[in-house]
N, C-alpha and C positions, 0 to 999 in steps of 0.2 A: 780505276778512277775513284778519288775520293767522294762520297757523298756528304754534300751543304747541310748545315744545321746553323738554324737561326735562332739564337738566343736570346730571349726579351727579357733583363736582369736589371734594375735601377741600383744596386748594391755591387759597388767592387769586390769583394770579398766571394761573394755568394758566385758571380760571373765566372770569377777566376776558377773555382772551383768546378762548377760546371763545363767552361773551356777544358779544363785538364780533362775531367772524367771524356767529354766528348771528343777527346783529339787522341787520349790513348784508346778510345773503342776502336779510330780511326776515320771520324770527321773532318770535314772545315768545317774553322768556324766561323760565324759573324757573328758581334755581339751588337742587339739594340737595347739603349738605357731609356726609350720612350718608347711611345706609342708612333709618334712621329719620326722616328729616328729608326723602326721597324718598318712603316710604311713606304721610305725612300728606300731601304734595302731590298723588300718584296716586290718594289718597283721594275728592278735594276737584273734580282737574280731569282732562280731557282731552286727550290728546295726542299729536298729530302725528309726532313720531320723540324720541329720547330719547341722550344722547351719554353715556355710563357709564365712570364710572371704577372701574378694575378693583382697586384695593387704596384700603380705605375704614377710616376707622377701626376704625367698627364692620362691617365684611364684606373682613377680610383675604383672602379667595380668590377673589374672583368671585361675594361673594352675592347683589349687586345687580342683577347679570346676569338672574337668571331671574326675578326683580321685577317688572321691566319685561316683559320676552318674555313673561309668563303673561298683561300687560295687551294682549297683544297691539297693544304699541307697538314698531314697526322702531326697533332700536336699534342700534349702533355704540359699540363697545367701544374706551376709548383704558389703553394702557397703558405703564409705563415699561420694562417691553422684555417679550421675546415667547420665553421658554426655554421647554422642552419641556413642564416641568409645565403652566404657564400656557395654553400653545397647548392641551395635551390636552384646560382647564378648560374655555376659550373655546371650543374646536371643538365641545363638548356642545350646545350651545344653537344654535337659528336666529336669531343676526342677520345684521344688512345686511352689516357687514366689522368688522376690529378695527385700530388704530393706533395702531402704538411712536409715546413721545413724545420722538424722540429729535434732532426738529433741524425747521427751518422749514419744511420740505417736507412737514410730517407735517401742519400745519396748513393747508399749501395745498390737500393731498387733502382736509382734511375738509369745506373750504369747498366741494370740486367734489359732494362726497358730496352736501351739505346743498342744495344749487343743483340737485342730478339728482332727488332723490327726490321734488319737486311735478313736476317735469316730466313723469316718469313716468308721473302719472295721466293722462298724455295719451297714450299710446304703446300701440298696440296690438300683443301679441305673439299668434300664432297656433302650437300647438303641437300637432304632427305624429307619432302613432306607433301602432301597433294593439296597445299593452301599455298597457292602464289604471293600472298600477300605474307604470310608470315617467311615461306622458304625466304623473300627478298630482302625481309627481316634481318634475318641471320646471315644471310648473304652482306647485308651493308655490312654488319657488323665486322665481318671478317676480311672485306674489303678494305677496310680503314684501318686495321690491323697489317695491311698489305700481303694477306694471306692467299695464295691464288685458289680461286674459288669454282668450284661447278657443283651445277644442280641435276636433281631428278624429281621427279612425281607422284613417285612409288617406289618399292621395293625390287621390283621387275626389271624398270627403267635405270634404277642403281646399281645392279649387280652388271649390266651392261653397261655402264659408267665404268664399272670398279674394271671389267673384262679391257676395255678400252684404254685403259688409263691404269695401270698397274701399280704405277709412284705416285698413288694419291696416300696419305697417310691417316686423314682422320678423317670420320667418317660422324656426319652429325643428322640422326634420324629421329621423326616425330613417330607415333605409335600409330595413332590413328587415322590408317590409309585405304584404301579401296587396293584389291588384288593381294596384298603382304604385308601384315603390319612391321609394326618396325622390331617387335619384338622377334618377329619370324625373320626379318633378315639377319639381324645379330645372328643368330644359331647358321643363315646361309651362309655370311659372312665368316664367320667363325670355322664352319667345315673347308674354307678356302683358305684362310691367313690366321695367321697364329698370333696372339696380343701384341708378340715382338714386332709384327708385320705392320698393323695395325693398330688405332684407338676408336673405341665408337662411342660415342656419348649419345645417350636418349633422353630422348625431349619429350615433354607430355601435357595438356592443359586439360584432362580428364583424371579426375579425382575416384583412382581405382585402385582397391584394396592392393598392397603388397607389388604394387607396377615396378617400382623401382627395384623391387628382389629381383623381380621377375627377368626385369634387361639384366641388372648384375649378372644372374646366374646362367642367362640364355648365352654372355658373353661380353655385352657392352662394361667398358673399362670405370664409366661416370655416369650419371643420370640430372637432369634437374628440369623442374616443376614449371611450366608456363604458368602466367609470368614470369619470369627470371630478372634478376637485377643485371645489368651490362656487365658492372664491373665483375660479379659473379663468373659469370661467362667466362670472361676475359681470363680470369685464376684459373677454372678450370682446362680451359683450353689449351694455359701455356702449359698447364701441369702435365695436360698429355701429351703435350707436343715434348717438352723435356724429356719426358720420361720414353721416348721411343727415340730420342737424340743420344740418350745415354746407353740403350742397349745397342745402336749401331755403332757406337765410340768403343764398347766394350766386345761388341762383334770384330770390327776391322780391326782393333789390339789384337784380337785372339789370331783372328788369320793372317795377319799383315808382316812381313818381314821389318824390324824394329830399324835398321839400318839403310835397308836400301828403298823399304815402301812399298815393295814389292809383295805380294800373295805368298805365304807361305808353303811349308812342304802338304800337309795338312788339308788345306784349301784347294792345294792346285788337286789331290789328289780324290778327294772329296767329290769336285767341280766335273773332272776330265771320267769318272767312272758316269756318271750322271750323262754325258753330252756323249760316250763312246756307245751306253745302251740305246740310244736316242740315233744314234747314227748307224751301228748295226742292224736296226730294223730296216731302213731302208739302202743298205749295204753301199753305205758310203765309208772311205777311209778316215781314217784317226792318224792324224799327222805330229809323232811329236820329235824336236829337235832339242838334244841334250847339247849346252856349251857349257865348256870352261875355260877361265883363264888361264895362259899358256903360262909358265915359272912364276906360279904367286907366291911361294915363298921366297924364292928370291927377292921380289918386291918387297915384302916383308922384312926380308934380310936387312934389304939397299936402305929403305924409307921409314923403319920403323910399320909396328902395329896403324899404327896413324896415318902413313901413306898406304898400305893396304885398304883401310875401311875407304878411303878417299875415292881412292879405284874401285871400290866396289859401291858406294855409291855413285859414282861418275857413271858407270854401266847399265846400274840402274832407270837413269837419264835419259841411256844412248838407247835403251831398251822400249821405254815410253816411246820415245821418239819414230822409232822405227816398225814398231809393233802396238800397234795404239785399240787395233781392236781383237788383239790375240791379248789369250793367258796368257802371262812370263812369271816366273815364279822363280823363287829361291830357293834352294832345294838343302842346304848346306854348303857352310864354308864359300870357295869358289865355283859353285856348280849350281848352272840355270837351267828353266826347263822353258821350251814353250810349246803350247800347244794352238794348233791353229786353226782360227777359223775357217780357213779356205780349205778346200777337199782336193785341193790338185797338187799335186806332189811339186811339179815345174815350176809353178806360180811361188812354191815356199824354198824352194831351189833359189831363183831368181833373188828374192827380198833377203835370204841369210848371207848369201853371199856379197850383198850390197854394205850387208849391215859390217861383216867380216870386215871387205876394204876400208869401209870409214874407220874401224876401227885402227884396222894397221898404219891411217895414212894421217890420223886426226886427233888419237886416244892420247897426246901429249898436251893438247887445247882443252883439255876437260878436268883439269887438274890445278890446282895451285903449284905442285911442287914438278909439273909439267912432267906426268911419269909415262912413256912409253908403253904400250903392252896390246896382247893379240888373244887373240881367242881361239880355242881350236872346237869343232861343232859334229855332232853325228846327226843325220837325220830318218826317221824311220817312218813307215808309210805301212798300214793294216787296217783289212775290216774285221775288227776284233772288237768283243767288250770286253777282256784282260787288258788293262794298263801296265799290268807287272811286265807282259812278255812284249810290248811296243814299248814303253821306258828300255828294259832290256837289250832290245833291237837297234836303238838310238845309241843306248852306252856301249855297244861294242862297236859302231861304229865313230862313238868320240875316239875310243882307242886306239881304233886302227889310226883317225887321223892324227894322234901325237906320237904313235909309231911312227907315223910317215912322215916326222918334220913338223907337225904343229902348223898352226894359221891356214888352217882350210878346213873344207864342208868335206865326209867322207858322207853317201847313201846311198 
């Protein structure tokens, strides 16, 4: 579903551009050229964040400003420059930022604005202080950012936040608490999640020698000083949010199969040594089932290099599909791995053999160039922690099954 963005722009020129920027991040859009002409739209629809022009025919000072903010729509204020009156107008109000329009780069930021704030709703902030009135502080703050937010009280309270809630990412603590201060959770925090895992920024309104080293080197990624300016905040916060976006971009590159999306050999093997010592403790089996596609080079041959990859992404698909909370991984070439969540051999009996017929009866619908093709599959079952000799166990049963005519489960 697209998300609404309402644009309040009395300049065709300026609109237009803005339109573009906003429909390639992936908005609709509305454009209002008044104040009036904004007030009939926020009548009518709903909306996702809202870009304001600050000098309007009708709302020479910023009347459109608080328009919007009462609709509680995150809005971002653009203006032709930013002198002291103006600043005082704009600072009254909680929005997201505001932006002089004074040269190309002003519309580079708003593209990154407009691109951060769906992301957001994905980003878990955890927010650390034993002042209700300030945590709720920061809380607003990050709320209107559309950042989803949870608190604690302390140190104590947080690291059971952090235990409950695993995919929070950043982590924003004041020092000065009763039971932990915040410098002491950094170092707790830190002995659990590693910077890549995590960002922590520390907050402080006590004026104490070398504090700021202090979180630095305890572990915290950023520090700043109560008081803080919003917009401060604001930089620092996306800074760390980016910066743990670009290690997961550059993680899932490293483990990801580049063609089909899939986990690579690497990951899966990584992953399956981890979960098999985890399950041999309490001598549960390790289920893993080796497929390959049946005459890939022939397909290769038929279709070109180009209906090969086609088929092997198409599998990659049928694999999603079908195995959604198991491993599936790429292993090379045409050869898949999966390993599986379930510990009953029947139950992984049952779901490959499902997957196998769809395949034989369907793998023509997954294709542009409508290519045919089957899979032949081993399956292996041990309470082991070697992966080498269950991998093993699985491929000699792939081979008996294209011994035996291909397109069937051999275990």
């Amino acid at each position: 579903m697209l998300r609404k963005i309402l644009i309040i722009e009395d300049t065709p020129t300026i609109a237009k551009v803005q339109k573009h920027i906003a429909t390639t991040v992936g908005y609709h859009v509305d454009i209002a050229e008044s104040l009036a002409e904004a007030k009939a739209l926020l009548s009518q629809h709903d909306y996702f964040c809202a870009v304001v022009d600050f000098v309007l025919p009708d709302a020479p000072l910023g009347e459109a400003i608080p328009c919007t903010v009462k609709a509680d729509i995150p809005t971002i204020v653009m203006t032709g420059n930013l002198e002291s009156q103006t600043r005082s107008i704009v600072e009254q109000y909680p929005i997201i930022d505001y932006i002089t329009k004074e040269n190309k780069q002003a519309y580079h930021y708003l593209r990154r604005q407009l691109e951060r704030l769906p992301r957001n709703e994905n980003v878990r902030v955890l927010v650390v202080d034993d002042s209700i009135s300030s945590r709720h502080y920061v809380s607003a703050l990050l709320t209107r950012h559309k950042y989803q937010v949870l608190e604690a009280c302390d140190g104590i309270e947080a690291l059971a936040v952090l235990k409950d809630n695993p995919d929070i990412s950043v982590i924003i603590t004041d020092n000065e608490m009763p039971n932990m201060r915040g410098e002491e959770l950094c170092i707790e925090i830190r002995r659990l999640y590693t910077d890549d895992d995590k960002a922590i920024i520390g907050i402080s309104g006590v004026e104490t020698e070398n504090l700021s080293t202090r979180f630095l080197k305890n572990g915290a990624n950023d520090y700043l000083r109560k008081p803080f300016n919003a917009e401060e905040f604001y930089c620092r916060l996306s800074q760390n949010v980016d910066m743990l976006e670009h290690i997961q971009t550059i993680r899932r590159q490293a483990n990801t199969d580049y063609l089909t999306s899939l986990p690579n050999r690497r990951y899966f093997f990584d992953t399956v040594k981890k979960s098999l010592k985890a399950r041999h403790k309490k001598e549960l089996y390790g289920l893993i089932a080796m497929i390959d596609i049946d005459h890939f080079k022939q397909v290769n041959d038929k279709y070109g290099h180009e209906g090969g990859d086609a088929v092997l992404e198409s599998i990659g698909q049928a694999f999603a599909q079908f195995f959604p909370n198991d491993l599936v991984a790429r292993l090379g070439g045409e050869e898949f791995a999966i390993y599986f969540k379930d510990t009953v051999a029947d139950h992984c009996k049952e779901r490959l053999e499902c997957f196998r017929e769809y395949l034989e009866q369907s793998s023509n619908e997954l294709t542009e160039q409508r290519i045919s093709f089957t899979v032949s599959m081993g399956l292996a079952a041990q309470v082991t922690t070697d992966i080498e000799s269950l991998i093993k166990q699985a491929d000699e049963r792939l081979y008996q099954a294209k011994a035996s005519g291909r397109n069937r489960l051999v275990h």
